[in-house]
N, C-alpha and C positions, 0 to 999 in steps of 0.2 A: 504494500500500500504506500508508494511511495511520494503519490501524488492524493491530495485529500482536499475539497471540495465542501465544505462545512455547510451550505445551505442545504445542500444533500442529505445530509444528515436526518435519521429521524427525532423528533423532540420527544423530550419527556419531560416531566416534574417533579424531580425525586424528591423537595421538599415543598410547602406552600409555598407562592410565588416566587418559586427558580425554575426556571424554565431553561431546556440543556440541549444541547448539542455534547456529544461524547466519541471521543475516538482513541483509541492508545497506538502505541507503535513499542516493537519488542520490548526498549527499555523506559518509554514516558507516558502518559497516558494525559490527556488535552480533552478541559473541559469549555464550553463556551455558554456563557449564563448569560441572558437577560433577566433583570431581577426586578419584583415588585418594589416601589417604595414601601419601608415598612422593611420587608420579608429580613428574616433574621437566620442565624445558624448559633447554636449553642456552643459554647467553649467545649471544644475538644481537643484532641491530640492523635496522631499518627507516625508512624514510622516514617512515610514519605515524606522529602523534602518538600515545598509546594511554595510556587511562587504566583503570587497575584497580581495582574496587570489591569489596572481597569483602563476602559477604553470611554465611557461614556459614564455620565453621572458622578454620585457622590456615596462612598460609605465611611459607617464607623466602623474604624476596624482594632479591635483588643488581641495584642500579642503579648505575649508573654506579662501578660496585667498589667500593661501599658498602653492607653487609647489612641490612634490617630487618625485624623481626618485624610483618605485618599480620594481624590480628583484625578481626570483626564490626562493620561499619562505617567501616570505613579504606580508605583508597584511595592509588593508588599513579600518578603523572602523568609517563610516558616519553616526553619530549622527540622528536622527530626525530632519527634516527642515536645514540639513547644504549644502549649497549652496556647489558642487560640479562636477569638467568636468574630462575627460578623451583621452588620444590620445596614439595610441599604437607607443613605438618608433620603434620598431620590431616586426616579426610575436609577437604573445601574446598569451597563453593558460593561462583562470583564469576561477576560482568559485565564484559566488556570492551569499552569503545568507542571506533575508530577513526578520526581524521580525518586526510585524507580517505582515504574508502573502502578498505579492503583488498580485495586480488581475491579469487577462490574462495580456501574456506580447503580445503587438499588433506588426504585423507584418507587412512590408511593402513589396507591390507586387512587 
């Protein structure tokens, strides 16, 4: 797969208001959100590195129990195991990419 086409992509919602585009490749795994204003994600942690780039919009974003506002162009680089949440201040278009690979991203019905 070495050419990828992301509107292609089928969508899903694996949480309230994130709406995904998903692809991995051997060792990354690349998600593309459009996000609700509002729509949040809970302080969690994973073994993946995971870097976040937003593309459009505004969130707050809490790393390692430290808040910062990311804007158009800014990105955001979560360590291995560092405890980190998410809430979009406004609509939100961002890229996320995993190393290595995250498994399926699970979707909720």
């Amino acid at each position: 797969m070495p050419i990828v086409d992301t509107k292609l992509l089928s969508a899903g919602e694996p949480r309230p208001g994130w709406h995904d585009r998903y692809f991995r490749s051997d060792l990354m795994s690349f998600a593309y959100y459009d996000i609700d204003e509002g729509a949040s994600i809970h302080e969690h942690a994973h073994l993946e590195e995971e870097v976040w780039h937003v593309v459009e919009g505004t969130l707050r974003f809490t790393l390692d129990g430290e808040e910062h506002v990311l804007g158009p162009g800014m990105a955001a680089v979560v360590p291995s195991n560092v405890p980190h949440a998410v809430r979009a201040v406004t609509e939100a278009r961002v890229i996320i990419a995993n190393h290595p690979a995250r498994g399926r991203i699970q979707r909720h019905a």
